[in-house]
C-alpha positions in Angstrom: 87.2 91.7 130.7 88.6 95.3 129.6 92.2 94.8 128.8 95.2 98.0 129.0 94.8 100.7 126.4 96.9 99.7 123.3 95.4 101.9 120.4 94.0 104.0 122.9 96.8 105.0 125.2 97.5 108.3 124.0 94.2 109.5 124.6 93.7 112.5 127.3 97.9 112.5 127.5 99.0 116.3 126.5 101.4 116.3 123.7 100.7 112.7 122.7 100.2 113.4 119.2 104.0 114.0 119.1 106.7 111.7 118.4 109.2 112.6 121.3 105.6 111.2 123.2 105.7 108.2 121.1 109.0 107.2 121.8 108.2 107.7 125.6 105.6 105.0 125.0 108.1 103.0 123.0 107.3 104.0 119.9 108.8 102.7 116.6 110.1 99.5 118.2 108.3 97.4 116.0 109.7 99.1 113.2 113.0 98.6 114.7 112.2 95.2 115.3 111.1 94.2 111.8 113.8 96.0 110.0 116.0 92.6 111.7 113.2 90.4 110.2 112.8 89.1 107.0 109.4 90.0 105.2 108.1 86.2 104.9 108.5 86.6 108.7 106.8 90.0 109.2 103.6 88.6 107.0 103.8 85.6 109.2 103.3 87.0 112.7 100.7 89.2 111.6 99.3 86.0 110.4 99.5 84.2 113.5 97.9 87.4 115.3 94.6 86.5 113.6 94.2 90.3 112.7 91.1 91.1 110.9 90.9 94.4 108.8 89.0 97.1 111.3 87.4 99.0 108.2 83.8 96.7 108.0 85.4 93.6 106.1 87.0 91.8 108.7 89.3 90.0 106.1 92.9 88.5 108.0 95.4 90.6 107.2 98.2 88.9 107.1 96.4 86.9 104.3 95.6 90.2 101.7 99.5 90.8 102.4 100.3 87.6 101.5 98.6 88.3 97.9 101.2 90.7 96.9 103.6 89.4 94.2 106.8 88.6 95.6 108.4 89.5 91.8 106.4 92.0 90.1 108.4 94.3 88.1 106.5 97.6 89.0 107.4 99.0 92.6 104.9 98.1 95.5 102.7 100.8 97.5 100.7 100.5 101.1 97.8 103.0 101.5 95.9 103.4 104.5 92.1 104.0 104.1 91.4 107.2 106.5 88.5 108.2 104.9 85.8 107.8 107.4 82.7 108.4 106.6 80.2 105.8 107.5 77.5 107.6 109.7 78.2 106.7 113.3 81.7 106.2 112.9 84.9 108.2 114.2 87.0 106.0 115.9 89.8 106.2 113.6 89.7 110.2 114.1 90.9 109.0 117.0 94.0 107.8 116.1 95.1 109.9 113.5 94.9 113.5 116.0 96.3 111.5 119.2 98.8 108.7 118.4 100.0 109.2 114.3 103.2 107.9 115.2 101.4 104.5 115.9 99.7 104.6 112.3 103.3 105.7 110.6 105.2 102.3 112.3 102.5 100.5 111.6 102.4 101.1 107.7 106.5 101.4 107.7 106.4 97.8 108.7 103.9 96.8 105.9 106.2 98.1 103.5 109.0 96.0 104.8 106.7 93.4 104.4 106.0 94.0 100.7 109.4 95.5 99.8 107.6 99.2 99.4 109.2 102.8 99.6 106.2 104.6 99.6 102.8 104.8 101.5 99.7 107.1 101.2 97.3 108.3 103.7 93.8 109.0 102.1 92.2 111.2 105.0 88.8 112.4 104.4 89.0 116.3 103.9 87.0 117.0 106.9 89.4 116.1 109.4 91.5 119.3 108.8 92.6 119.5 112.0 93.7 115.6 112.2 95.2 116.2 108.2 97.4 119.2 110.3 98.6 116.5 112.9 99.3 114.0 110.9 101.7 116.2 108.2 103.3 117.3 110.9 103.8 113.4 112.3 105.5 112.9 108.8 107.9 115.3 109.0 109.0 114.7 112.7 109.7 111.0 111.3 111.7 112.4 108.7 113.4 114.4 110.6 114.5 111.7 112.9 115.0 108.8 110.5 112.2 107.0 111.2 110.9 107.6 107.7 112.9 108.8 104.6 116.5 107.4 102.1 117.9 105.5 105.7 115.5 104.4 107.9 117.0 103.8 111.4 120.7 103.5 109.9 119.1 100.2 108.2 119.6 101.5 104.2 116.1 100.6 103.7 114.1 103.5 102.2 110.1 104.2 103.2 108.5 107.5 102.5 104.5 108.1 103.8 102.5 110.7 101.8 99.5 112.2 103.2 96.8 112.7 100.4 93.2 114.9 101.4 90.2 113.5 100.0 87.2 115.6 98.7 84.2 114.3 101.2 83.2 111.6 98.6 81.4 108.2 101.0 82.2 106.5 97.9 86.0 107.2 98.2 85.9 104.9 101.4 85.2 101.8 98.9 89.3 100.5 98.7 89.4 100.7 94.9 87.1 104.0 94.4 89.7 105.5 96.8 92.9 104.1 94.9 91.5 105.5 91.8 91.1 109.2 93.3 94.3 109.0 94.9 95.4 108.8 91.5 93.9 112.1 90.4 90.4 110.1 88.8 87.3 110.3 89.7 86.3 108.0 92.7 84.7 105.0 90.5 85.1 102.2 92.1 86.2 99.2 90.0 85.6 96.1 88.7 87.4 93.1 91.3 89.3 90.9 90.0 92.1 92.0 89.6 92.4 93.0 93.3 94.7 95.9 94.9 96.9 93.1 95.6 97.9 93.3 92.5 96.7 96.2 90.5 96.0 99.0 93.4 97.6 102.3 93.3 99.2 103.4 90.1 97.8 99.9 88.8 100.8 98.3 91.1 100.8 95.5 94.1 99.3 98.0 96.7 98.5 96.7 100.6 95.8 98.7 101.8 94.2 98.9 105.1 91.9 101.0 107.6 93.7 103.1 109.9 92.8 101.0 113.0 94.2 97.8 111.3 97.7 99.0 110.6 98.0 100.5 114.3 97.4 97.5 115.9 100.9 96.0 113.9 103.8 97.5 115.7 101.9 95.8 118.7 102.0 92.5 117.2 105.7 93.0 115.8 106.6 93.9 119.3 104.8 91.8 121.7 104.0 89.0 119.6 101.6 87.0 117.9 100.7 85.2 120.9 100.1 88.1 123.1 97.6 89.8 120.5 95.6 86.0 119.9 95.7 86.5 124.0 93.3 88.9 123.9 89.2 88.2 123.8 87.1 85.4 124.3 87.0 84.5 120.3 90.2 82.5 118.9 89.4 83.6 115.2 88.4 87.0 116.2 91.4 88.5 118.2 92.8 91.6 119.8 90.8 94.4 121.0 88.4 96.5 119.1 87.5 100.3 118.9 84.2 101.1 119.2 82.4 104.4 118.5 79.3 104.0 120.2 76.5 107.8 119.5 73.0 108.0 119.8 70.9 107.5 123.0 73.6 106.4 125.7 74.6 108.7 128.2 78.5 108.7 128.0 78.8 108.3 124.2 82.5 108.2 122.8 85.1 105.5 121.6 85.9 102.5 123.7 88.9 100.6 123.4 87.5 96.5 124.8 88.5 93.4 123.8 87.3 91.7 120.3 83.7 90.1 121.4 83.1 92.0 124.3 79.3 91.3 125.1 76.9 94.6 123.6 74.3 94.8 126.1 77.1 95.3 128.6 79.0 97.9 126.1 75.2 99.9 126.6 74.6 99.3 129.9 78.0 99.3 131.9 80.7 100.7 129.8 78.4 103.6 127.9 75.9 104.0 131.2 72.8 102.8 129.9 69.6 105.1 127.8 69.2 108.1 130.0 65.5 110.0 130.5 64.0 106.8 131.5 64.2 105.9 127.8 64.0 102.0 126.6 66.1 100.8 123.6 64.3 100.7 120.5 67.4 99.2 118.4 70.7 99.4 117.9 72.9 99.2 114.9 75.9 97.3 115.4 78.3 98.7 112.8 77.7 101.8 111.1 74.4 102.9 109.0 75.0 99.5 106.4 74.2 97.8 108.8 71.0 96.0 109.9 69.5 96.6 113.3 69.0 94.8 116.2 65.7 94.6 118.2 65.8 94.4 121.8 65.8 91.4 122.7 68.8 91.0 120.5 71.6 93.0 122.2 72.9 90.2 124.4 75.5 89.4 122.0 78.9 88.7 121.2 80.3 92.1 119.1 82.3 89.8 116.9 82.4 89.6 113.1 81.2 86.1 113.1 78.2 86.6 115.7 77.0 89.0 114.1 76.9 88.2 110.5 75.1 84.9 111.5 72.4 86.9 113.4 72.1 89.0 109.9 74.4 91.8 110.4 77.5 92.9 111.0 80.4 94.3 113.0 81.4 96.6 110.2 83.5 99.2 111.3 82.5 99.2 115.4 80.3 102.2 114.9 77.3 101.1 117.6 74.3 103.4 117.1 72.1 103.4 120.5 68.1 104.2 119.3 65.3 104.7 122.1 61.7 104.3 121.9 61.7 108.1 121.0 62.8 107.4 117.8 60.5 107.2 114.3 62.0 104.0 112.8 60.3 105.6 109.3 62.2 108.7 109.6 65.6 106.7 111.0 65.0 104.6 107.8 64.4 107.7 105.3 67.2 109.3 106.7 69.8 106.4 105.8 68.2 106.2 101.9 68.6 110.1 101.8 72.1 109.2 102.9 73.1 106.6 100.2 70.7 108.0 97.6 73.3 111.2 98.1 76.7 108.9 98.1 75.9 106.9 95.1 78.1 107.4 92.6 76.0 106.3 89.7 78.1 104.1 88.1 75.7 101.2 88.3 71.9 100.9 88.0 71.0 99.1 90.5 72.6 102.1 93.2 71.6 104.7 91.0 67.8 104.5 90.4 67.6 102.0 93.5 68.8 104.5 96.4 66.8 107.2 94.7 64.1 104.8 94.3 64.1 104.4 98.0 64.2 107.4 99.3 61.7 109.0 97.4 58.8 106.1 98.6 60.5 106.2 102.3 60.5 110.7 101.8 56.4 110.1 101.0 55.6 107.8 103.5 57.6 109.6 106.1 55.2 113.1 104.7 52.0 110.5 105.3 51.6 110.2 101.2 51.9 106.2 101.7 50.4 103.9 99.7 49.1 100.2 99.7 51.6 98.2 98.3 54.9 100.5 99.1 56.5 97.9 101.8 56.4 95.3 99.0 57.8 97.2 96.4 60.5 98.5 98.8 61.6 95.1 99.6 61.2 94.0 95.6 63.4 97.5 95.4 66.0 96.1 98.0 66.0 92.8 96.8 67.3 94.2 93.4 70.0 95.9 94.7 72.0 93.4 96.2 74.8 91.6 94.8 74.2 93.3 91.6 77.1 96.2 91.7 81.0 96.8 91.1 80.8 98.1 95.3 78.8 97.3 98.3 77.1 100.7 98.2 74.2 99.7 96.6 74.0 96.8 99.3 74.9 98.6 102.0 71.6 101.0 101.4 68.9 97.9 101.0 70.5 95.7 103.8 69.2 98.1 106.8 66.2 99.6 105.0 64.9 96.0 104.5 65.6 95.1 107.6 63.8 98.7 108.7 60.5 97.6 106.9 60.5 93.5 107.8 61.5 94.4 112.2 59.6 97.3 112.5 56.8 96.6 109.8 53.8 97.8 112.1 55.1 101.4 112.7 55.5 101.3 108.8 51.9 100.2 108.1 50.9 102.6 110.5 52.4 105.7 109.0 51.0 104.5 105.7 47.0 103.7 107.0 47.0 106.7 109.2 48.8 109.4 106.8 50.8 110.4 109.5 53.5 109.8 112.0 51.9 107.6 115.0 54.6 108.9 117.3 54.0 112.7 116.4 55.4 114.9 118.9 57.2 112.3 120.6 60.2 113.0 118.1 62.4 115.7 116.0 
């Protein structure tokens, strides 16, 4: 089943990006909506939506807004997380250069959930030209009322703040990226206490990915029901962006319904391995996360399928591998990655993505030795669960799963000092 565009539906229209566009489209009826709706309510229908955060987490949202103190004396913030930078993704790219408007509602209406005046978007400084589009979103919502001392005539005041990052991965973590916002250095922190509570300015703070808070002036406007309508999967609901790269021959971002099936998402939607290729693996949600073989693909993309099969959805970033492919080099490339990110706060990530990538750099150069696969798993196995962040995990979850599916071309690089598939890739 594909459903209609919803986060999608400005794609490919000329001027889209602009709020005369969005209003054509019915933009900022949610807000509109909400603004005659108590905040209890608001957090309730986003509830009954069964929204999970888009950003790799999958945590309900209406649940993490529901953590924010009704009566705390500080004043309350929403920041959107823009700053993509997981390898494979760029689906919310998307959004923010062809419908902003939808990611302005969306975190106007989490303020009137919270009782906030001000958001923040943390873009990653890459994406000038979506930074551009996005400033310019702000101040056309300004200068309409959408945004600003009156918002639609209602007295209520919301102001959104756009905020470039530097091109730190690590600034993607929610509370490394509320403590650069705040003019620190990106380290992420120690949890609890959550943003909830202590986020930006160490106030109540609601903070999402970009994908999650466009998909709430749907909710607010069609309802709960509609958006629980949508997908095969009760608990995992709506539809789902999906940046699918590598070896597919129409690569792009897909707008399908949560737990649309990934072998299809290949071999219908995305046209199947061109050259006569055959699929080596793919990876399911962005470079953290562990591949899939083959004969694995006929599966539910889901948060829940997936983690029980060992991985995970993460953010939707699918990354098609053919038999081409050097799963030594795909593997040293990821440590070089996260051995680059780390921000070297803890141990484990410093000296164990370094660690990494300098055995996976000398086996990939045919300097193996007996012995490395176990000590990269020992490595891996030490890494997890040990940090303030997921960083550290997100490096040893794929690599191990690298060296335990594909464990023969490993060996083989090691006992013949040399790439097997020499030639065969770049």
């Amino acid at each position: 089943m594909i459903v209609e565009p919803i986060l999608t539906r400005a794609v490919g229209v000329e001027g889209g990006h602009l709020l005369s566009s969005y209003l054509e489209r019915g933009g900022y009826q949610g807000l509109k909506k909400a603004l005659s709706m108590t905040p209890d309510s608001i957090i309730d229908e986003v509830k009954r939506s069964g929204l999970r955060g888009r950003g790799g987490a999958g945590f309900p949202c209406g649940l993490k807004w529901s953590f924010v103190p009704k009566d705390h004396p500080k004043p309350k913030y929403v920041v959107c997380n823009a700053d993509e930078g997981e390898p494979g993704t760029f689906k919310d790219k998307v959004i923010l250069e062809c419908d902003p408007h939808m990611l302005l509602e969306g975190m106007a209406i989490a303020c009137l959930s919270i009782g906030a005046e001000a958001g923040y978007i943390y873009v990653r400084g890459e994406f000038v030209r979506a930074i551009k589009i996005l400033e310019k979103a702000v101040r056309e919502a300004r200068r309409d009322g959408y945004l600003g001392r009156n918002v639609m005539g209602s007295g209520k005041k919301i102001d959104i703040f756009v905020h470039s990052g530097a091109g730190a991965y690590i600034c993607g973590e929610e509370t490394g990226l509320l403590e650069s916002l705040a003019g620190h250095r990106g380290h992420p922190r120690l949890k609890p206490p959550f943003p909830a509570v202590v986020g930006a300015f160490d106030s109540p703070t609601i903070l999402n990915n970009v994908e999650t808070l466009a998909c709430v002036p749907h909710i607010i406007t069609r309802g709960a029901d509609w958006f629980t309508s949508i997908g095969p999967n009760p608990k995992n609901t709506g539809t789902k962006l999906f940046a699918v790269s590598g070896h597919v021959r129409k690569p792009g971002v897909y707008e399908l319904p949560m737990g649309y099936n990934l072998k299809d998402l290949i071999e219908k939607v995305c046209g199947g391995i061109p050259d006569g290729r055959s699929i080596k693996a793919v990876i399911p949600g962005g470079s953290s996360a562990p591949p899939l073989k083959p004969e694995e693909i006929d599966v539910s993309l889901d948060f829940d399928t997936l983690a029980a099969m060992g991985t995970m959805l993460g953010s939707g970033a699918v990354i098609v591998v053919d038999d081409s492919v050097c799963m030594v080099k795909l593997t040293q490339r990821i440590t070089r990655f996260y051995a680059h990110e780390s921000c070297g706060q803890c141990s484990p990530c410093r000296e164990g993505t370094h660690w990494l990538d300098l055995i996976m750099k000398r086996i990939e150069e045919g300097n193996g030795r007996e012995g490395d696969l176990e000590l990269i798993l020992d490595i891996c196995q030490g890494m997890m669960g040990t940090t303030i962040c997921v960083l550290s995990d997100a490096c040893a979850m794929p690599v191990k799963a690298f060296v335990e599916k594909y464990r023969d071309e490993f060996e083989a690089h090691i006992s013949r000092g040399r790439c097997p598939m020499r030639g065969t890739h770049g």
